[in-house]
N, C-alpha and C positions, 0 to 999 in steps of 0.2 A: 692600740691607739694611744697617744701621745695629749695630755692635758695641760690645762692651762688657766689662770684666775683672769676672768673677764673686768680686770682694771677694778674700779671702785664697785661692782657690783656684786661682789665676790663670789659669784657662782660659778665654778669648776666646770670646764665647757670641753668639746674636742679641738685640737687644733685644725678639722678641718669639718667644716657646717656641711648638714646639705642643705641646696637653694631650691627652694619651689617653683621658680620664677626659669629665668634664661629664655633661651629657645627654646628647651624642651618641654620644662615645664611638669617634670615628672613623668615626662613623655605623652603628655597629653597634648602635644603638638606633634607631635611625630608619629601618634595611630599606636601607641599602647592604651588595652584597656584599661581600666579601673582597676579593675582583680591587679592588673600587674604593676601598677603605679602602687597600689598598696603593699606588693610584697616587695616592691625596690626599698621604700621608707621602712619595713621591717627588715630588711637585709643590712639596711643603713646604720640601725640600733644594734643588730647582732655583730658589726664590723668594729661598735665601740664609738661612731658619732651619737653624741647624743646633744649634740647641738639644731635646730631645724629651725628654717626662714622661710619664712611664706608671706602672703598679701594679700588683702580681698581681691586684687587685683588680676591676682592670677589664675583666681578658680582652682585652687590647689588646696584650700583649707579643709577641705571637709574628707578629702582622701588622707589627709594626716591624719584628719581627727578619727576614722577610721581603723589609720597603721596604729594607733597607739591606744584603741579600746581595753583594758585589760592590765595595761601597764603601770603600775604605779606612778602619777602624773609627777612625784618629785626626782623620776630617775629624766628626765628631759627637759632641757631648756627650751621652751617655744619661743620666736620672735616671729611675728606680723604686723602689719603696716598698712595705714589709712592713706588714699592719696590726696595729694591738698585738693585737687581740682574735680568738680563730677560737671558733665558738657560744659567746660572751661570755664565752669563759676568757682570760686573758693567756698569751700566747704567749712560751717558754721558749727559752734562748739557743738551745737544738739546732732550734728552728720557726725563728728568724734567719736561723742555719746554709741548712738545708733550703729555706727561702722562697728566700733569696739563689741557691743552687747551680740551683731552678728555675726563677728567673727567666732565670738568663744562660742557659740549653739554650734558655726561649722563646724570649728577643732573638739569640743565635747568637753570641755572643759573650763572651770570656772573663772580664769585667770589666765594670764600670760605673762612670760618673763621679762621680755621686751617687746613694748606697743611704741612702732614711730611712724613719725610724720613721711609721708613714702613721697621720693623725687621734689623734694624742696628749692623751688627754680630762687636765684639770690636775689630776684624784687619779690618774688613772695615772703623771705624769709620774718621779715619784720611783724607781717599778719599773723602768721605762724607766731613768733615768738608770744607776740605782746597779746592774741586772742586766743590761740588756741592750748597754749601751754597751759593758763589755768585748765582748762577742760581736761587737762588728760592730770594735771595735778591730786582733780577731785576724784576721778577715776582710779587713781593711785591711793589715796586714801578708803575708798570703798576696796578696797581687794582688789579688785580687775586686771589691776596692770602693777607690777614689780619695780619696774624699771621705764625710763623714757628713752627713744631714740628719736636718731631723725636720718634722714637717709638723701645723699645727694642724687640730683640728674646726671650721672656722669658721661654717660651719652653725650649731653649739650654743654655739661659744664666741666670740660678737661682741665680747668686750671682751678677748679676750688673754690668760685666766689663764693659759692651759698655755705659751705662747710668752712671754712676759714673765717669768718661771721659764728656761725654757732658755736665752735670750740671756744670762743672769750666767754661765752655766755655760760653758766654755773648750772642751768638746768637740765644739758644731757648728760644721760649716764652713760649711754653708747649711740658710736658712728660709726653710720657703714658708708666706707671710701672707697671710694676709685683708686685702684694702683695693681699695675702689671712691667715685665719686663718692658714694654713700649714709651711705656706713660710713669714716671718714676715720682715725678713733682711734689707729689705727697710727703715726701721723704722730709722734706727741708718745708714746703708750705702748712703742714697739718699734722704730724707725729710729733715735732716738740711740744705742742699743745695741748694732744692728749696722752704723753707719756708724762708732761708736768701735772698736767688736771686727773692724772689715772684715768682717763677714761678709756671705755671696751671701745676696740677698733676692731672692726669687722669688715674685712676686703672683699671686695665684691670685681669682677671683672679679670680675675686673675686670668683667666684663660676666655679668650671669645674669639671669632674669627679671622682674626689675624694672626693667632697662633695654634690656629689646628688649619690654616687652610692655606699652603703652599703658596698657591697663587695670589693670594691677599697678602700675605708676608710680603711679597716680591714687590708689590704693587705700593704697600705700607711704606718700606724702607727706600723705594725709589722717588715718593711724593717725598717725603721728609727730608734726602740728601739734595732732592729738587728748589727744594724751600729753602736750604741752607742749614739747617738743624743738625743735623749728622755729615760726617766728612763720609763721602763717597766711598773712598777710598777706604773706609775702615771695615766693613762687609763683600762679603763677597757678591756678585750680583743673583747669582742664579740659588745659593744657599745663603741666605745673608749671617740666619743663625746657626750655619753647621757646623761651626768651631765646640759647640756646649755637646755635637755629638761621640759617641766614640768608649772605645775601653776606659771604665774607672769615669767615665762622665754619667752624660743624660743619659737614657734611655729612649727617648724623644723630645720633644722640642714644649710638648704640656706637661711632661716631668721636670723639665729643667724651670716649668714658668710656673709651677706648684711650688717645687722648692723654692725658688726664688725668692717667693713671696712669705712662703712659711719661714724664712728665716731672718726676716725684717725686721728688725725690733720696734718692739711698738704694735704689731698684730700681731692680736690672737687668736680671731678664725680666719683661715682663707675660705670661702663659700664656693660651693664646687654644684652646678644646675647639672644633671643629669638624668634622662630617662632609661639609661643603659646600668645592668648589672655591672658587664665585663669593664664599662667605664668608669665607674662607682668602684671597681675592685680596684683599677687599676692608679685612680687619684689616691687610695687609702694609699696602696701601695709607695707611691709618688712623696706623698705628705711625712710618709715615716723613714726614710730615705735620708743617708748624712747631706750638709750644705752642698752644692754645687761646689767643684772647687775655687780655692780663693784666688786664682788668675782670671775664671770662667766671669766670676760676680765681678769680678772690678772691672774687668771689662766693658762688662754692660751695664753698668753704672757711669763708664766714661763715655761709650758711643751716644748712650740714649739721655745722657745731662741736662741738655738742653730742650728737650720733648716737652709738652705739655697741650698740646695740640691735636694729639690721637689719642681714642681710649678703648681703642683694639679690636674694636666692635666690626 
């Protein structure tokens, strides 16, 4: 595994996380039991990530806290996440407080390395900053929490309003960003900002359905040249991205969108959600793998320039 300093936070991290969250969910959307969502998080640690994301959110905390009984709690970076909203109310410093104090009972442990604001829609962000930042500040001073994040919708917010807003602001230490081959925008909207501020950038969305599911690809890249965003003509229609395959290239189309992203400057983890061993093997694999080549990337940095409208989902 391949390391890296999380920006101004200075903990030594993998360059590629595992995510709690996704569809799978550690596979606890997909009919994995427990026993084996717990040995995929130990398989994760024994591969040399010792990065991990998770949420209240996801129902995923307490099988970490689990994978990692035994371990010395300074060999892993934990990050989890509060969501602003519980039945579409905003949640109040003392839900922070509360959220925080149950996550660490889930994870088994007294602290966290980064606690953020989870899916920060850009009119929430203000409440967020100005209310609940003290909260997690005081928390931060008690031991509890290391470090602060905050984490965009990028689902609903493909163009960055709410994170583009928080990198001017002095109080996060780490941002988890939306950016994939599809969706680039980030590049130029929100990496000058936290490569000037050092802040931890943590990619989230690297690979979702649009780039494990042929038919979505097809359907992706046909709405896009539809709309005017991509020239037509620069994809194929029925492969749009089989050019990245081939001798000396990808090996598929989520190696090539692993790489891709692992070599962005400016990120440090790419977050990879899986409930699969052989899938979990084969992203390690993926992530330690030289750049795509430099005809492949420029490429798709010129087709997809204009993108900011899909976030691959």
């Amino acid at each position: 595994m391949d390391y890296t300093i999380l920006g101004r936070t200075g903990l030594q991290v993998s360059v590629l996380g595992l995510g709690g969250g996704g569809h799978s969910r550690l596979g606890q959307q997909t009919g994995s039991s427990e026993a084996r969502s717990i040995a995929l998080v130990q398989h994760a640690l024994e591969l040399g990530i010792n990065f991990i994301d998770t949420a209240e959110a996801y129902g995923t905390e307490a099988i970490i806290g689990q994978a990692l009984q035994g371990r010395p709690r300074e060999t892993v970076i934990i990050s989890t996440k509060k969501s602003m909203r519980q039945q579409d109310a905003l949640v109040t410093p003392d839900d922070v407080r509360r959220g925080l104090e149950a996550s660490l009972q889930r994870l088994g442990t007294d602290y966290v390395d980064v606690y953020h604001l989870h899916g920060v829609a850009a009119d929430d962000y203000n409440y967020a900053s100005q209310q609940l930042v003290p909260a997690l500040r005081q928390l931060q001073a008690e031991g509890k929490l290391r470090f602060l994040g905050i984490t965009e919708a990028f689902a609903s917010d493909t163009t960055h309003r709410m994170i583009s807003r928080a990198v001017q602001d002095e109080c996060w230490d780490v941002v988890m960003v939306g950016f994939n081959i599809l969706n680039q925008s980030a590049r130029d909207r929100i990496l000058p900002h936290t490569r000037r501020q050092n802040i931890g950038l943590l990619d989230m969305f690297a690979v979702r359905r649009a780039l494990s599911d042929a038919d979505k690809l097809r359907q992706t890249v046909a709405d896009l040249a539809q709309q005017g965003l991509i020239e037509r003509a620069a994809l194929d229609e029925d492969e749009p991205l089989g050019f990245l395959l081939g001798e000396g290239k990808a090996t598929s189309l989520m190696d090539a969108a692993y790489r891709f992203c692992r070599m962005e400057p400016g990120v440090h983890v790419v977050l990879s959600g899986t409930g699969s061993r052989q899938h979990l093997e084969e992203n390690v694999a993926s992530i330690l793998r030289p750049p795509l080549p430099a005809p492949d990337r420029q490429r798709l940095m010129e087709i997809f320039d204009g993108v900011d409208t899909v976030s691959g989902q």
